[in-house]
C-alpha positions as CSV (number, residue, x, y, z in Angstrom):
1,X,97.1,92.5,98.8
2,X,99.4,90.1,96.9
3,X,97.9,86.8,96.2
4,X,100.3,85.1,98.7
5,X,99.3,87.1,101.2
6,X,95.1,86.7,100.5
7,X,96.3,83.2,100.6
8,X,98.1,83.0,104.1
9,X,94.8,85.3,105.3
10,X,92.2,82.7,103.6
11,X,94.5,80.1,105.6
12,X,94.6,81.7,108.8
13,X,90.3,82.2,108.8
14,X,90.5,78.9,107.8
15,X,92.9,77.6,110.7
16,X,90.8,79.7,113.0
17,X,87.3,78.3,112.2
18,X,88.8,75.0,112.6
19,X,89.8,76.2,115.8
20,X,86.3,77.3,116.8
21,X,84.9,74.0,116.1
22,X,87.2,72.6,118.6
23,X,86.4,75.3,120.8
24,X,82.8,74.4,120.6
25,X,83.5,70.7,120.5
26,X,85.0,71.5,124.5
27,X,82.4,73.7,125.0
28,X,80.7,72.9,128.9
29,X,83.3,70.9,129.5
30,X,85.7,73.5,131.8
31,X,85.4,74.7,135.2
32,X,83.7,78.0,135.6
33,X,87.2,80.2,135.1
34,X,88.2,78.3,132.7
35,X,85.1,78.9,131.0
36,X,85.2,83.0,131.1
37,X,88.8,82.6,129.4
38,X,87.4,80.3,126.8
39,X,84.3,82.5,126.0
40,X,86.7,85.5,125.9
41,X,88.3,84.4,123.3
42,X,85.6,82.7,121.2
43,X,84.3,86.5,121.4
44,X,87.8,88.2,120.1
45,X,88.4,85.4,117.3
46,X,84.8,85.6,116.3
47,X,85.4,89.7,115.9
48,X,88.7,89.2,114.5
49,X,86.9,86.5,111.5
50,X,84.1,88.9,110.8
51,X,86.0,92.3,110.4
52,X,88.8,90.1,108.1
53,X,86.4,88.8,106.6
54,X,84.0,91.7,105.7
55,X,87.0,94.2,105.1
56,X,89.9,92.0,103.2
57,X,88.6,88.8,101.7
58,X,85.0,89.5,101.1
59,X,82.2,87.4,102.4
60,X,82.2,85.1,99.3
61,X,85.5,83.7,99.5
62,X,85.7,80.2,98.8
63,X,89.1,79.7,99.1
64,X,89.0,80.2,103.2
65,X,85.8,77.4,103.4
66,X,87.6,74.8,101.0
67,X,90.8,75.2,103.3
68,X,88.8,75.0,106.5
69,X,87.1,71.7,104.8
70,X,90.4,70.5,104.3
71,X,92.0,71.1,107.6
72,X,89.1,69.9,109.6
73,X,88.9,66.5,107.4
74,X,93.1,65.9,108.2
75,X,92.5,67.2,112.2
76,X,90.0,64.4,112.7
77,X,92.0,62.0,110.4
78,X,94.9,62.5,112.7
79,X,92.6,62.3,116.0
80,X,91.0,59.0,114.6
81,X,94.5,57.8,114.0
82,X,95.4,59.0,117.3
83,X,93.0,57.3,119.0
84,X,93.2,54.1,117.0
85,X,96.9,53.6,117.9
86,X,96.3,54.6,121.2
87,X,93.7,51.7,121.9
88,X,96.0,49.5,119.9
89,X,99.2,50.0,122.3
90,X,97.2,49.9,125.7
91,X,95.2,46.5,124.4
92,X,99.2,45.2,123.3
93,X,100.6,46.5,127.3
94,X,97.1,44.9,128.8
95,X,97.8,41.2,127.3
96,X,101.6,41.6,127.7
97,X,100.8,41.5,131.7
């Protein structure tokens, strides 16, 4: 492999096991069919991470964990935001009426 290309794989594991921590985050929280999907695919992305990892990357690689650490730091930076300017414009509609 290139390096650009163990890059965009170290940045995909690292995308997805953001991705499962949301997943998990939502876990119980879904109607029973809704639940079958969402364990479905926690079980193919969980195969799909290990067999990556194990085959191409090697299960040392930094470079996928500093990236997940990254993303997941900005994803709740953006939710915090989110939810700060959220609470901000309904309190600024609430004492306009």
């Amino acid at each position: 492999m290139t390096p650009q290309e163990n890059a965009d794989l170290s940045l995909l594991i690292a995308t997805y096991r953001c991705f499962h921590e949301q997943l998990y985050n939502m876990k119980g929280r879904h109607k029973q069919k809704l639940k079958q999907i969402f364990t479905e695919l926690e079980k193919v992305a969980n195969r799909y991470e290990k067999t990556v990892v194990k085959q191409v990357l090697g299960e040392d690689n930094k470079e996928a964990d500093l990236l997940q650490d990254s993303i997941q730091d900005f994803m709740y930076t953006l939710r915090d935001y989110g939810v700060g300017k959220y609470i901000k414009e309904r309190d600024a509609i609430r004492e306009g009426n």
